[in-house]
C-alpha positions as CSV (number, residue, x, y, z in Angstrom):
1,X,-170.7,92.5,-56.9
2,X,-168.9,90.7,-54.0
3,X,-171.0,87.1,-55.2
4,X,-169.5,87.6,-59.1
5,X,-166.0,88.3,-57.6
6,X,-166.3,85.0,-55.6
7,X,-167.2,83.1,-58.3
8,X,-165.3,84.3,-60.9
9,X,-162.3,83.8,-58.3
10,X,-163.7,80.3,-57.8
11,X,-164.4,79.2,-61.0
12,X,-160.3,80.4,-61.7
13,X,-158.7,78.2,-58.9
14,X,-161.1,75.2,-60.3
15,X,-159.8,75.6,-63.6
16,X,-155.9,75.7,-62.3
17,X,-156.7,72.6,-60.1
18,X,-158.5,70.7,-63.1
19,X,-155.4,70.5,-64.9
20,X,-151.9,68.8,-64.1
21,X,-149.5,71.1,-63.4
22,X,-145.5,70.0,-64.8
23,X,-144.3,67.8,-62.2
24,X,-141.8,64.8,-62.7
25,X,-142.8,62.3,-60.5
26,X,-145.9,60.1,-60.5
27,X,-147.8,59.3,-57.5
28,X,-148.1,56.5,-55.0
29,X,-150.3,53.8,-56.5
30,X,-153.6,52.9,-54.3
31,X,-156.5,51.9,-54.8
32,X,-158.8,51.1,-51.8
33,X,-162.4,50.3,-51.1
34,X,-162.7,52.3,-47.3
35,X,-165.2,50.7,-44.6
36,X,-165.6,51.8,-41.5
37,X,-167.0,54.0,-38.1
38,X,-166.9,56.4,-35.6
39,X,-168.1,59.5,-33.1
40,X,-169.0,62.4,-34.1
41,X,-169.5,65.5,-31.9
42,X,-172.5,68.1,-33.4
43,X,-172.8,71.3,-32.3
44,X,-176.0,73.9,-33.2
45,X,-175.9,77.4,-32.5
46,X,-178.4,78.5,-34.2
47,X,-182.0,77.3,-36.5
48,X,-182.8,75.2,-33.2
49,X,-185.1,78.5,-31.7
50,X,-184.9,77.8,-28.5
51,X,-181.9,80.7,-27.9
52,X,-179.4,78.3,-26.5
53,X,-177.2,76.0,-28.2
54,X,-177.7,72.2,-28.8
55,X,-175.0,69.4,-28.8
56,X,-174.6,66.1,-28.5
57,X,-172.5,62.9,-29.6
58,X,-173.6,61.1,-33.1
59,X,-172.8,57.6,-34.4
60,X,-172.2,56.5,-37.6
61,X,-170.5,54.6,-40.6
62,X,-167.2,56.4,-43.0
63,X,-167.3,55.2,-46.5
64,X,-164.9,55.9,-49.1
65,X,-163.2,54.5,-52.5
66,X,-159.8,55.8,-54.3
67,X,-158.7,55.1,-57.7
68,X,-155.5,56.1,-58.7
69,X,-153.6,57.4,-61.7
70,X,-150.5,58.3,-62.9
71,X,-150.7,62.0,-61.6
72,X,-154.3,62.1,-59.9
73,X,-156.6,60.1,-58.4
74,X,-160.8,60.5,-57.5
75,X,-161.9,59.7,-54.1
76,X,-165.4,59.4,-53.5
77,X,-166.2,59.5,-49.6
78,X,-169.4,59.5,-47.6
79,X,-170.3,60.1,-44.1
80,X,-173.3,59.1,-42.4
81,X,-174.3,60.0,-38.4
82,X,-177.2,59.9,-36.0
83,X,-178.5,60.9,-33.0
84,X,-179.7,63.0,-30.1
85,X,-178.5,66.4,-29.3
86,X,-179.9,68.6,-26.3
87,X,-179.4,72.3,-25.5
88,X,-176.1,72.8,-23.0
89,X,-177.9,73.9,-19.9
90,X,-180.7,71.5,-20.4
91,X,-182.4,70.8,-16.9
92,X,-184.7,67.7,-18.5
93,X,-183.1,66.3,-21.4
94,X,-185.4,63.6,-22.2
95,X,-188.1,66.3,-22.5
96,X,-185.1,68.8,-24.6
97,X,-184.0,66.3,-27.1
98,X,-183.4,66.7,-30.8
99,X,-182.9,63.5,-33.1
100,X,-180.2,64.6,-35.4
101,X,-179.3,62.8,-38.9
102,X,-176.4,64.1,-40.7
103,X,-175.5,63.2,-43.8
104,X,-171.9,64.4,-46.0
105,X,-171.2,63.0,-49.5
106,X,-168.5,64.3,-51.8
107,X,-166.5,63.4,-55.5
108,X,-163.4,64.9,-55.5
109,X,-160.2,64.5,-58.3
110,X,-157.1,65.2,-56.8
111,X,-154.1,66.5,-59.4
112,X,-150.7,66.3,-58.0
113,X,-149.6,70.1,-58.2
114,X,-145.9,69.5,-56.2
115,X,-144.3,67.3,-54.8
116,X,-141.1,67.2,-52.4
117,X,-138.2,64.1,-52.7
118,X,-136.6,61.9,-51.7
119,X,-138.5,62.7,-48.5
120,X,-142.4,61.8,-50.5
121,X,-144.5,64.4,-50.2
122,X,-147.1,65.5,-52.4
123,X,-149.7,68.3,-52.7
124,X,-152.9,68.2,-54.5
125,X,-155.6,70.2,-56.0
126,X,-158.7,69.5,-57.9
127,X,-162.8,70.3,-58.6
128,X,-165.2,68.6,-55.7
129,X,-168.8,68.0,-56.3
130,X,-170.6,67.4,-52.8
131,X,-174.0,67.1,-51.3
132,X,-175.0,67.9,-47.9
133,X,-177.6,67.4,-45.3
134,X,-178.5,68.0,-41.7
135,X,-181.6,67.2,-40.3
136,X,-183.0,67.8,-36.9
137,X,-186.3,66.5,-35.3
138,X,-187.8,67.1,-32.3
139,X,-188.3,64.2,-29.6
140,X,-189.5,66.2,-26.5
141,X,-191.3,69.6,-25.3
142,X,-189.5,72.1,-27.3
143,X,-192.6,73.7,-29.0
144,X,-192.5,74.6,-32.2
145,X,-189.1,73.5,-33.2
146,X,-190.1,70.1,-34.1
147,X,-188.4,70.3,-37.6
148,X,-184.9,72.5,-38.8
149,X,-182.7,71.3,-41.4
150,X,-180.5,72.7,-44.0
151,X,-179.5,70.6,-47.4
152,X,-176.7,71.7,-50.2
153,X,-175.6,70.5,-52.9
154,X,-172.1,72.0,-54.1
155,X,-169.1,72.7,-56.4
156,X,-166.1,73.9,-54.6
157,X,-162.4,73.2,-54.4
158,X,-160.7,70.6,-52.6
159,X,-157.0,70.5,-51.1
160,X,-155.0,67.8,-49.7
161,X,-151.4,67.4,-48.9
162,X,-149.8,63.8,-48.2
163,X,-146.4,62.4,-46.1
164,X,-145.1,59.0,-46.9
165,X,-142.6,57.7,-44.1
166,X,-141.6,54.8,-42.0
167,X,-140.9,54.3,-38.2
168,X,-138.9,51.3,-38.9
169,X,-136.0,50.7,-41.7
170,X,-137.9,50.2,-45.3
171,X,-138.1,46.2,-46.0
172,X,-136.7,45.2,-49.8
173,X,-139.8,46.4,-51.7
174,X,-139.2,50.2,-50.0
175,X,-142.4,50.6,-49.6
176,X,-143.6,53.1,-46.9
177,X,-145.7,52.2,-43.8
178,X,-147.2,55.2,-42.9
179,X,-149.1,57.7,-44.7
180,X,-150.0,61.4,-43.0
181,X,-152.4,63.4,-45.0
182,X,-153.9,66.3,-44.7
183,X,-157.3,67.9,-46.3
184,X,-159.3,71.2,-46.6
185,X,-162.3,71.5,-49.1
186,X,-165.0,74.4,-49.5
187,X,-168.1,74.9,-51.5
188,X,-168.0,77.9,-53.9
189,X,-171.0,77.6,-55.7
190,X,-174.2,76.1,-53.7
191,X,-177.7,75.6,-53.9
192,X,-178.8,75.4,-50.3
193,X,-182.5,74.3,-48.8
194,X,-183.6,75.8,-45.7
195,X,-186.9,76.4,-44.0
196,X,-188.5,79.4,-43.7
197,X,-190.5,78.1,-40.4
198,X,-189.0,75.9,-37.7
199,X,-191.7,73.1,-36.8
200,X,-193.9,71.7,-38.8
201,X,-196.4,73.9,-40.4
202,X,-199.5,73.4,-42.2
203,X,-198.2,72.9,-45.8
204,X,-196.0,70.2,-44.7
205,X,-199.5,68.5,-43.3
206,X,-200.9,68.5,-45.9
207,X,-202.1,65.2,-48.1
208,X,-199.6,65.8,-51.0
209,X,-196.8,68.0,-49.4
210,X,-193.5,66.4,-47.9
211,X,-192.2,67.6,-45.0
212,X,-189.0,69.2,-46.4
213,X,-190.1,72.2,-48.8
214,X,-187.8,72.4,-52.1
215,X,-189.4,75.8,-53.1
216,X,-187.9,77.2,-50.2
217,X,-184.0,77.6,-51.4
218,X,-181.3,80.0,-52.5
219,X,-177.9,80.3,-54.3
220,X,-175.1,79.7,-51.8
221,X,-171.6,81.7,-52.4
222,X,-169.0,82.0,-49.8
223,X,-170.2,85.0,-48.3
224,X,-173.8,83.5,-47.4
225,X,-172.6,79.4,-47.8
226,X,-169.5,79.1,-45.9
227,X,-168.9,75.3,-45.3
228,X,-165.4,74.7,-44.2
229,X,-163.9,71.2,-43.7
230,X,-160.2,70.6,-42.5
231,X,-159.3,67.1,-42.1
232,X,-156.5,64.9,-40.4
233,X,-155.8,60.9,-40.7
234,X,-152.9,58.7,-40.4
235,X,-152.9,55.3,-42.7
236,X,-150.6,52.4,-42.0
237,X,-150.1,50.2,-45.0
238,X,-150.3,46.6,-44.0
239,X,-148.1,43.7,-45.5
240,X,-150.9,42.2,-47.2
241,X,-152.0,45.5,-48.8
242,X,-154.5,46.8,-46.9
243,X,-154.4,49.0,-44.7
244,X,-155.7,50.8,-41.3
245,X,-156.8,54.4,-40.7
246,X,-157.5,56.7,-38.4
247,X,-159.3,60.2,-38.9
248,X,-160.3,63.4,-37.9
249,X,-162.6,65.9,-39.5
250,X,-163.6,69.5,-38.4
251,X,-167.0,70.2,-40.5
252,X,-167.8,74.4,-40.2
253,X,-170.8,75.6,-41.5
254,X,-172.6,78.9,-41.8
255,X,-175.4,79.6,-44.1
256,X,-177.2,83.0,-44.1
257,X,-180.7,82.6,-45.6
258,X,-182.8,85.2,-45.6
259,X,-185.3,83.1,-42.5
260,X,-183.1,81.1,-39.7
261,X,-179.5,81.2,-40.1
262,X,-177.2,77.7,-39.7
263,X,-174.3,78.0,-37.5
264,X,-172.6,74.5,-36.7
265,X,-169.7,72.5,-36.1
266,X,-169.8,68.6,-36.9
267,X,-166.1,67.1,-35.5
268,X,-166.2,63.5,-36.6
269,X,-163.5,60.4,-35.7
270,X,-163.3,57.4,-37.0
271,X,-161.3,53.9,-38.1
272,X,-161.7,53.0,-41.4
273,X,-160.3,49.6,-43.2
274,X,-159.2,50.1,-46.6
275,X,-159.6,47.1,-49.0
276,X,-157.1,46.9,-51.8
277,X,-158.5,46.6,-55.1
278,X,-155.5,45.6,-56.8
């Protein structure tokens, strides 16, 4: 009963975001092709077996595009890390290390739903299609957990708020030089792919079997998927229409299948150039 309430729940708030809500004002015109890098911190508490946590810090490249319209815009965005990660009270941790590859892509349209003038701020809602994937291998002496991942892909809603503003006075084209946004997004309908053995076992050996088992999945709602992602970046526009950014991303995520439970935290930061398309 609680999985139908959820979705039914979800599938209303989708609907209400999918649509523009009757607002006056347009939005802020960009549209940006997003390059860039960054750190991320990753933090496993559970599918690892070894009964104590893992961290560790992961490098990597942020991608994303944005194409505006009169009252929306879609942003497509993709994250990409890699690395080690060893347990917290590790004594040898070249003989404890996990190689880690985590990998978070999303499509999300953004309606304007309210905005707030003269002083340019905007809220938005809208749908977000995402697929996620962590994957952790074993480098060292950890016995059987040589192989724990969990993979999901997702329809959820997505919610950003954005703060136009300067620091100086506005030149004669009053455009702003800052932008302050905002973001939370969470899956309420999943399909998630977890093991049912940590390490690799004998099917995965075998001649025509991979090592990631696709039979092995369930239906993810927000009481057994919960994968929560708050976000934070300032942009300064430059004079030539590009612009600069710097972010801050809080990735939660708890799955509950019925063999090894996921509980991790990915905190990513990064600086991103933004081309102008226009």
């Amino acid at each position: 009963m609680n999985k139908k309430i959820f979705f039914a729940v979800g599938l209303l708030l989708m609907a209400h975001a999918a649509f523009p809500q009757k607002v006056e004002s347009s939005i802020p015109r960009h549209n940006y092709l997003g390059v860039g890098f960054g750190m991320g911190k990753i933090s496993v508490f559970d599918q690892i077996n070894m009964g104590v946590p893992y961290s560790g810090l992961n490098f990597g490249t942020d991608f994303d595009a944005t194409f505006t319209f009169k009252k929306s815009y879609l942003q497509i965005s993709n994250v990409l890390l890699s690395g080690n990660l060893t347990p917290y009270k590790s004594e040898s941790v070249k003989k404890n290390s996990i190689s880690n590859y985590s990998e978070n892509f999303s499509i999300a349209h953004y309606w304007k739903v309210y905005s707030i003038q003269p002083s340019d701020i905007y809220f938005f809602a809208g749908p977000m299609l995402s697929a996620k994937g962590d994957v952790r291998i074993n480098n060292g002496e950890v016995g059987n957990s040589a192989l724990g991942y969990n993979l999901a892909g997702s329809v959820g809603l997505a919610l950003k708020s954005a703060w136009y503003f300067n620091v100086l006075p506005a030149g004669e084209d009053q455009m702003k030089d800052f932008r302050l946004e905002g973001s939370l997004s969470m899956p309420l309908l999943a399909k998630v792919f977890t093991p049912t053995y940590i390490g690799i076992t004998e099917k995965a050996v075998t001649e025509s079997a991979g090592i990631i088992d696709l039979s092995s999945n369930y239906s993810g709602y927000p009481t057994n998927y919960f994968n929560l992602k708050v976000g934070l970046s300032l942009t300064y526009f430059l004079p030539n229409k590009n612009a600069v950014m710097l972010s801050y991303s809080r990735d939660y995520l708890k799955a509950k299948p019925v063999h090894h439970p996921v509980n991790s935290v990915n905190q990513f930061l990064s600086i991103k150039l933004l081309f102008n398309l226009k």
